[in-house]
N, C-alpha and C positions, 0 to 999 in steps of 0.2 A: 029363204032359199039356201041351200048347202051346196058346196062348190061339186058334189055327186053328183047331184042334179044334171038330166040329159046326158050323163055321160054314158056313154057306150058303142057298141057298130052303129057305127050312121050317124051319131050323134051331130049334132050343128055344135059349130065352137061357143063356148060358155063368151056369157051376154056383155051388154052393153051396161051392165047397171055401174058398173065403174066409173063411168064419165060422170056421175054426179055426188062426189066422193065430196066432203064438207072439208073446208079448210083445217090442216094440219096446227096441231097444237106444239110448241117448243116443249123441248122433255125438262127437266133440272141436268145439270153437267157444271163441273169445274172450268174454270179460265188460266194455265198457266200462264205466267208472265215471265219463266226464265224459262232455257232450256233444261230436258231434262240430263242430258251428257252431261253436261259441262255448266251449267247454272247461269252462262250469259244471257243476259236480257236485251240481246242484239239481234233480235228475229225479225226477218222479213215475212212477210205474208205473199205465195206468186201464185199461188190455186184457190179458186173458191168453186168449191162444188154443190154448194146449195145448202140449203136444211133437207136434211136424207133421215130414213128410219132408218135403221138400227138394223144392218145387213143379215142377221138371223132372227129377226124377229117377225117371223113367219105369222101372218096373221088365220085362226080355225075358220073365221066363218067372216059373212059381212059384217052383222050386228059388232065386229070388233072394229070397223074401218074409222067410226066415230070419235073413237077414244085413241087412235091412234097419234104417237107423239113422232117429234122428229127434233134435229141437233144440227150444230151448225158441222159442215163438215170442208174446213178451210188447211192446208195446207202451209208450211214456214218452211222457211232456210234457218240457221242458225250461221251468221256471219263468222263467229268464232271459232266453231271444231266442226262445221258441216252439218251437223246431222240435220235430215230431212224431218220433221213431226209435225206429231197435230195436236193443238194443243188445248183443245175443247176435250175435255174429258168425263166418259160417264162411268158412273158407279159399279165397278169390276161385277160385284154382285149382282147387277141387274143385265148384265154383257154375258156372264159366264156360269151365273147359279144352274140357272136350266139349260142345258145345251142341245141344240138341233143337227151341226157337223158331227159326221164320225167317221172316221180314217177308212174302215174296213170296208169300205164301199165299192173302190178304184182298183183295178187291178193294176196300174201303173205306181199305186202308193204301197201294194203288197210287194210289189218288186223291189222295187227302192227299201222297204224296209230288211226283206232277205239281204238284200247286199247290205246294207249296212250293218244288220246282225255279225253277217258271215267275216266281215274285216276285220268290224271291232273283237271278235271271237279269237282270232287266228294274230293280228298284231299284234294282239295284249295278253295274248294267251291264256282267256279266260276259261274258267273251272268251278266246280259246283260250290268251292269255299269264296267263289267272288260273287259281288253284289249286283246288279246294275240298276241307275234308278234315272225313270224319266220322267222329264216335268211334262204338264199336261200332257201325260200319257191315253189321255180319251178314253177309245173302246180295248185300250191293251192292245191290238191291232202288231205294234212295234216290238213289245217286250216278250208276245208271244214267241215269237221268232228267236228270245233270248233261251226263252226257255225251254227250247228246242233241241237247242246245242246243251243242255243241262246246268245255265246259271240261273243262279238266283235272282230272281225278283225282283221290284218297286214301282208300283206307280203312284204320282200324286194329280189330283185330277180336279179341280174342285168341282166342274159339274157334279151332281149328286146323279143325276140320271144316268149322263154317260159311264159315271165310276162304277155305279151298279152294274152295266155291259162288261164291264171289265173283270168284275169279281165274279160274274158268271160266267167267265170265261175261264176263269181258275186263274186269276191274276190278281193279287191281294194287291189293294189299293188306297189310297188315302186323301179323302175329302178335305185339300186345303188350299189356300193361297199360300203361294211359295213366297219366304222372302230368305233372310238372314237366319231371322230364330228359329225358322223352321230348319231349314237347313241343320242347325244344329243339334234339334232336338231329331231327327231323321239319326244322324250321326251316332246320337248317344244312343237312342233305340234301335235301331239295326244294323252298328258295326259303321266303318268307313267302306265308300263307293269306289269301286273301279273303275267304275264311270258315271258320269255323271250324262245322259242326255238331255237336251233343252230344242226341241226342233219349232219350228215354226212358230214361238211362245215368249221370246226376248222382244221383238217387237210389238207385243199386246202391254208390255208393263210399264207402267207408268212411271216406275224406280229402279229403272234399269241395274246403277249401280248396286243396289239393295240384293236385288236377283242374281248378280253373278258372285255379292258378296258370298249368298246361303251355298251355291253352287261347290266355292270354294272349300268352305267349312265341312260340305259332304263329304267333297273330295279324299281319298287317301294318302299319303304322301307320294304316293308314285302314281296318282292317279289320271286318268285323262276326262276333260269336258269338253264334249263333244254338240256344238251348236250350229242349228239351220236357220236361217233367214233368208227369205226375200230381199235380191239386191237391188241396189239402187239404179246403176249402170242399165241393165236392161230392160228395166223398167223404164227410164228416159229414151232409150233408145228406140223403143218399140211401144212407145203410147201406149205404158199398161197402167191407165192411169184408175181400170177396173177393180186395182191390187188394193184401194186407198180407203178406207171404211173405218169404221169407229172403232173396231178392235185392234188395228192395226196404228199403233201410236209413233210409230217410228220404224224410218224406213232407210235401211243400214248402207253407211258404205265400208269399206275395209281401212281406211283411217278411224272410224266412229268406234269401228268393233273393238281394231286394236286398244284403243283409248280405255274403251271403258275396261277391256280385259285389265290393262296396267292398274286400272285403278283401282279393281278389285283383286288383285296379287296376283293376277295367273297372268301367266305369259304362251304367246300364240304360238305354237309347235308347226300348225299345218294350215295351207289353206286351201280349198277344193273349189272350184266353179262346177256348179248343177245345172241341170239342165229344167228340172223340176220347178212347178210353180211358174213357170215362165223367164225363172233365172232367179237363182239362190247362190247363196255362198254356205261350204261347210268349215267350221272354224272350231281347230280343236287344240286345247290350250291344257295346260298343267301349272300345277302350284308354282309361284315364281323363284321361290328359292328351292326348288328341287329341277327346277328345269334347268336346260342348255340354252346357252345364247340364242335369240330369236334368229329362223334362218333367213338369208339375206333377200330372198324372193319376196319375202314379207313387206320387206322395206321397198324393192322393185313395185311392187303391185299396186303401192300407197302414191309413187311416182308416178304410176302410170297413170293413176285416178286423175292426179293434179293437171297435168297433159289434157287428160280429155275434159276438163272444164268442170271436172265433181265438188271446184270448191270454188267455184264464181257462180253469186246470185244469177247473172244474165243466162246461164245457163237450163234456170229453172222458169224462168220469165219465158225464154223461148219454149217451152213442155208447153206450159199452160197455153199458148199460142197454138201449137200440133193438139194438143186436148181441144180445143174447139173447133178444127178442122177435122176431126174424127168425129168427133157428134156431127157433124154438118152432113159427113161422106155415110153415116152411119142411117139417119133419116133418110136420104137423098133415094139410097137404096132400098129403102124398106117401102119409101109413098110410093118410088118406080116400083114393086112387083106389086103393091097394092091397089094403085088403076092397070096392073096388067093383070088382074085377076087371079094373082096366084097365094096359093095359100103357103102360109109362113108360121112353124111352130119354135118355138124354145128349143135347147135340148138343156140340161142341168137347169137346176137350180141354187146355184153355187152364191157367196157372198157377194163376191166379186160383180156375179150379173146381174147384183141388185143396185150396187153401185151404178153397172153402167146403168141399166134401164131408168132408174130415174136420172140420172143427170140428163139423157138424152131426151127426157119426157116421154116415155114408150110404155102404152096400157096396150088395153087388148082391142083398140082398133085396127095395131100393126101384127102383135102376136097373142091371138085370141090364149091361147096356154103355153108351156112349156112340159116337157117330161123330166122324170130322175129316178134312181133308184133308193135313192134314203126314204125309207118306209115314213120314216119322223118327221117328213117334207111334203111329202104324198097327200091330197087333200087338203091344202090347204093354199091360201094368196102369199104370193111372193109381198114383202114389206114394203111398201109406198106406192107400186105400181098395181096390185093386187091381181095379178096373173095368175090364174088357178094352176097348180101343179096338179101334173097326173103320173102315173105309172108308164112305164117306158112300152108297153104294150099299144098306148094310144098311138103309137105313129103306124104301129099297123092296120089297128082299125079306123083309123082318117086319113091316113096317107097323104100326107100332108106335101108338097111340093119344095120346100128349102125346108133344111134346119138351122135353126140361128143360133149355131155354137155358145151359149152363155157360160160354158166351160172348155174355153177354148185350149185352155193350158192342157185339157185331153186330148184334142183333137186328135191324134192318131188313134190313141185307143177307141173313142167312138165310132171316128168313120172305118175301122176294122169291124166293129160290133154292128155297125148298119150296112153292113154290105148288102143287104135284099135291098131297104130302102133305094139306096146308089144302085143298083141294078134294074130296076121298074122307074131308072132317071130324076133320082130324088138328088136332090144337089144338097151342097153346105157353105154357112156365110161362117165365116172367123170377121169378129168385128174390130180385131186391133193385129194392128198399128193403125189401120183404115179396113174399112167393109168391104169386104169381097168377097166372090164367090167362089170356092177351093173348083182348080179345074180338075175332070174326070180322069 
């Protein structure tokens, strides 16, 4: 059977064959035993989210559910400099060789990348003799926008798939894991960077320091590096405990960031709170002996973290406390529309709503499928819960009663996009901080 199968107008939601899915096999993964910041081996353990797949690893068909493997997916404090990781580690290449995300998808990710083009253009006063180069640059998506404004170039990408999207996009591109000698060897071959971008791709590394060393070495001497992560703060604050997946190795606060900038020469110039992702920080640093004194908000924002509880374990004890009262709030609501007879589809199939769906244990007797627009996702079982994705066209033709937000970090953009749905009284669940249903 192919997850095609019955689909179409009128179709019945794809089947029940999931429920008898064969116990999960543990994949191979590394064990750290120290942190990666700062090398203390004073780590707590206050999350354990299960043995989860491997949040893009989108399974073709059933015949794949067999062989399918899974990782421990647990959570630490580092008592010494904070930083939040996960220290079961799998093999970059098996995370990132083939890639399934592509930027170009979101119209909320096309915006964010114009403004950020248009700033970095205009502050820096970039021109077609400057360079600019982004780590995991993906579909090009970002740089296009650079070269827009008529600057030059770089992406490094190691997806080979996605990189391919990129160079036919007319964005020359380069198949590698970033670290230090890459960095350098970038440097010798294409000149020194203006900038250097790193967005969403500092928390996927397992050698953080390493990554911001090569970062530096691109750098120009007047140059700026300009890096996005996923923050810590709002993440606790709003149980987005969906952010936490195998790629994501570490999960920043602006003590952690500053720290490792110091320790790879650069020093922190700016800092930005985003609204993106559910709450990012943008941090944008320059060579340390070419910069000016760090400015004092720097140091304000590091206080302010301390205040709100960012460097005491109880603080992470209590998350993991609100993380199982959100799965609880999260089923509660889905068994209530499911004896009230009402049907319930996905929308996205994003990383994040693989994480939730298995921690929560949710197949397709709550949500028979989900939709999305990534062609690359399209057709196939979301990873450990195996929820067939479809094309975003199936909510029209099933007309389904709830959407259950699994990319909630869109939520506006979606529910602007489903306005007929919401019009013929189609509702929407956002399932963090707690499950509810957005009012009309």
């Amino acid at each position: 059977m192919t997850i095609a199968d019955g689909y179409g107008s009128g179709a019945q939601p794809l089947s029940p064959w999931v429920q008898a899915d064969p116990a999960p096999r543990l994949g191979p993964h590394r064990h750290r035993s120290t942190c990666r910041a700062c090398g203390s081996p004073q780590l707590e353990l206050f999350l354990s989210l299960g043995a989860t797949a491997l949040a893009n690893e989108f399974l073709r068909s059933v015949d794949e559910i067999a062989n399918e493997l899974v990782y421990p997916l647990e959570v630490y404090f580092c008592e010494n400099c904070s930083l939040v990781q996960l220290l079961d580690v799998v093999d970059p290449s098996v995370l990132f060789g083939e890639y399934i995300y592509v930027t170009g998808t979101s119209e909320t990710i096309a915006a964010h990348n114009r403004t950020l083009a248009r700033s970095l253009v205009q502050s820096r006063g970039l021109g077609t003799e400057d360079v600019v180069v982004e780590i995991a640059s993906n579909d090009g998506s970002l740089l296009k926008c650079f070269k827009d404004h008529g600057v030059r170039t770089l992406g490094v990408e190691p997806a080979d798939n996605i990189a391919e999207l990129a160079r036919g996009a007319g964005i020359e591109t380069v198949s590698r894991f970033f670290d230090a000698d890459v960095g350098r060897e970038l440097r010798a071959e294409h000149g020194p960077a203006a900038a250097v971008i790193a967005n969403n791709v500092l928390a996927h590394v397992d050698e953080p320091l390493g990554f911001l060393t090569g970062c530096r070495e691109l750098l120009s001497r007047t140059g700026v590096l300009s890096v996005e992560v996923p923050y810590i703060r709002p993440l606790l604050e709003r149980v987005e405990y969906d952010t936490i997946y195998h790629e994501h190795l570490s999960y920043f606060s602006i003590r952690t960031v500053r720290h490792l900038m110091a320790e790879a020469g650069l020093k922190v110039r700016r800092i930005t709170h985003l609204p993106i992702h559910g709450g990012s920080l943008r941090v944008e640093a320059g060579p340390a002996e070419e910069a000016e004194g760090e400015p004092a908000g720097v140091f304000a924002l590091v206080e302010r973290e301390k205040r709100a509880g960012l460097a005491d374990l109880d603080t992470y004890r209590q998350f993991a406390r609100r993380v199982a009262e959100s799965r609880e709030a999260t089923l509660d609501l889905l068994n209530q529309l499911r004896r009230a007879g009402a049907a319930v589809a996905g929308y996205g199939a994003p990383a994040k709503g693989n994480t939730l769906l298995s921690f929560c244990g949710i197949a397709t007797d709550l949500i028979p499928y989900t939709v999305d627009k990534n062609p690359l996702k399209i057709g196939k079982l979301t990873p450990g819960t195996h929820i067939p994705v479809l094309p975003i066209e199936a909510i029209d033709e099933r007309r389904p009663d709830y959407l259950f937000l699994l990319a909630w970090n869109f939520a506006d953009e979606i529910v602007r996009q489903q306005s007929v749905f919401a019009e013929r009284g189609g509702k929407f669940i956002v399932p963090v901080p707690s499950a509810e249903v957005l009012a009309a």
